[in-house]
Wavefront OBJ file of the C-alpha trace (Angstrom):
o trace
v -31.135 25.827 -30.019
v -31.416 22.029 -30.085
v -28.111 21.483 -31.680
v -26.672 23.967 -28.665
v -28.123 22.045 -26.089
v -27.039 18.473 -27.724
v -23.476 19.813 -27.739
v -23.668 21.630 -23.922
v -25.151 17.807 -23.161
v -22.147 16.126 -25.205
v -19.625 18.332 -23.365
v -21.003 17.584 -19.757
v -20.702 13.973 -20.272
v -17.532 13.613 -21.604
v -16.199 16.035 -18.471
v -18.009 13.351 -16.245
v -16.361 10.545 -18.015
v -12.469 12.243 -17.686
v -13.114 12.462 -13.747
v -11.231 9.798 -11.884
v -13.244 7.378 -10.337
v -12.333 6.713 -6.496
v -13.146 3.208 -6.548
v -10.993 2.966 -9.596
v -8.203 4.373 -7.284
v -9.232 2.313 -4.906
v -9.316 -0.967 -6.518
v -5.279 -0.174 -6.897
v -4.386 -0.578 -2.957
v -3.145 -4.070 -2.404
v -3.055 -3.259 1.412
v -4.127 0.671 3.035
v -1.065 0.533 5.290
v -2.877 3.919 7.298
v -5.736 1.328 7.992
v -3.157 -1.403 9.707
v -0.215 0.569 11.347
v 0.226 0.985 14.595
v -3.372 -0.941 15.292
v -3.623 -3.800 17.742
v -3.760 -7.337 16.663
v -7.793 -7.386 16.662
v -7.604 -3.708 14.609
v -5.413 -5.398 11.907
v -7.720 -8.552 11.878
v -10.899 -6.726 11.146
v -9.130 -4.776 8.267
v -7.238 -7.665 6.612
v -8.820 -11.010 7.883
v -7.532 -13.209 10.513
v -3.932 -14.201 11.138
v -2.881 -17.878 10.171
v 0.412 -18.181 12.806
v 1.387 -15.895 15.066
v 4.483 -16.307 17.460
v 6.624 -14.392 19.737
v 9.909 -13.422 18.953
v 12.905 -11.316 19.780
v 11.223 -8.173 18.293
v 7.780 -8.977 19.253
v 4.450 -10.672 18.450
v 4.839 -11.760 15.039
v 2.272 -12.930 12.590
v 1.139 -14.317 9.075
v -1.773 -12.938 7.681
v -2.880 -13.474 3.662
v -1.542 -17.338 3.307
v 1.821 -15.551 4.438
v 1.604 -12.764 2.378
v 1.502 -10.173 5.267
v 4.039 -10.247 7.826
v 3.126 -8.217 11.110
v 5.148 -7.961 14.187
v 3.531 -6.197 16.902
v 5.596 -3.946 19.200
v 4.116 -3.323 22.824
v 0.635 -4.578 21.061
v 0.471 -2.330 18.137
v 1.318 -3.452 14.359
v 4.889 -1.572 13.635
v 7.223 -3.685 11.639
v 4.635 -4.684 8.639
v 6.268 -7.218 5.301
v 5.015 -7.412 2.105
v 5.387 -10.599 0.002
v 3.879 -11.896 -3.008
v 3.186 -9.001 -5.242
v 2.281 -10.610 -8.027
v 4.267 -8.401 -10.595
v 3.804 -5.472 -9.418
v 6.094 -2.623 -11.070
v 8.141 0.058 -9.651
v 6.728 3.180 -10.692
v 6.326 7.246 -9.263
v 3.052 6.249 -7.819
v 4.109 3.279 -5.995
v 3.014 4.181 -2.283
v -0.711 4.421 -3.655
v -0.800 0.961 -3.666
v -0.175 0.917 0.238
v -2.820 3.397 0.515
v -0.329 5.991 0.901
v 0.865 9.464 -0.977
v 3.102 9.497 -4.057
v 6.056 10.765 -3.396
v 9.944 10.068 -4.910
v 12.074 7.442 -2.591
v 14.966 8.926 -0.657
v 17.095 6.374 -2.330
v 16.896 3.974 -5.121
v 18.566 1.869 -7.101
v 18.666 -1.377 -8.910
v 17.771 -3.704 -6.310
v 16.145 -1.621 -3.573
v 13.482 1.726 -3.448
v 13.989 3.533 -0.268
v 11.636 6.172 1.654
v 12.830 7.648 5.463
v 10.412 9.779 7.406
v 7.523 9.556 5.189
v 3.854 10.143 6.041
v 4.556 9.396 9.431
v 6.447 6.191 8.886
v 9.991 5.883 9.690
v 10.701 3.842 6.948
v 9.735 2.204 3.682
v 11.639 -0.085 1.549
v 11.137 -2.277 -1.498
v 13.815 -4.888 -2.825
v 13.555 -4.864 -6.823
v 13.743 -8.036 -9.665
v 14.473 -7.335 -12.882
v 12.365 -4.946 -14.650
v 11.865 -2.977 -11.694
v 9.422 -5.869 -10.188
v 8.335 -5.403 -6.355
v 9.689 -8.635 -4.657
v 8.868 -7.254 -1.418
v 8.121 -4.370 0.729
v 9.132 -3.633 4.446
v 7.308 -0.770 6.413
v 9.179 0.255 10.027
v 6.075 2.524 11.121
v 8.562 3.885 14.318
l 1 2 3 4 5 6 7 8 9 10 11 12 13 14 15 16 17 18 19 20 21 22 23 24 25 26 27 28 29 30 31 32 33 34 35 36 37 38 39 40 41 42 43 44 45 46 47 48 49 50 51 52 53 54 55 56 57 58 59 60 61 62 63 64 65 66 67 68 69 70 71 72 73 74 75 76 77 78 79 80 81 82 83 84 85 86 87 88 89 90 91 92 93 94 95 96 97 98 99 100 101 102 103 104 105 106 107 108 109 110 111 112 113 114 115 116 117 118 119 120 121 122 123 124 125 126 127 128 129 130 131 132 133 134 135 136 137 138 139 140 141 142 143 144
């Protein structure tokens, strides 16, 4: 009986142990685009910190947030062309929308230099210019 229990007790933890931590997903995101799109300048600020520069242009109210590493231009007040930069490495892969916070799904088009998704998750568009080796140089989000 004790050597049933020690293996019932064995089994349960290694099922526990296989289950994917959230916070282990989480940790992944580099920026939860659902948490900045379409959000007003003071929205985007409390999810990703305060802007460094921001400026008005031909397209709209454009700013740097992340030492420059997030591009925003807000259209009639609400964050809808966002930029990527500085990915530090990060590879082209199937699951490469979870790291905007967003579902896995294949791009409409890809090739060498550029990964392309149109009409995804409520976004008009998504695209990522590719290095060598499949390396995210940067990532442009149209949101409509």
């Amino acid at each position: 009986m004790r050597k049933t229990l020690s293996i019932i007790l064995f089994s349960l933890a290694l099922i526990g142990c296989s289950k994917e931590d959230p916070s282990v997903k989480q940790s992944k995101i580099i920026i939860d685009i659902p948490m900045i799109a379409s959000k007003s300048l003071t929205e985007v600020e409390k999810a990703i910190g305060s802007h460094i520069q921001c400026q008005n242009s031909n397209k709209g109210h454009h700013c740097l947030f992340s030492q420059g590493a997030v591009e925003i231009t807000f259209v009639e007040d609400k964050a809808n062309l966002i930029s990527l930069t500085s990915l530090q490495g990060k590879q082209f892969s199937k699951e490469v929308l979870e790291l905007l916070g967003l579902p896995s799904t294949q791009p409409s088009f890809k090739d060498a230099t550029t990964a392309k998704w149109e009409d995804i998750a409520g976004y008009s568009a998504i695209t990522m210019s590719l290095e060598q080796n499949n390396q995210i140089s940067s990532i442009y989000i149209e949101v409509q």
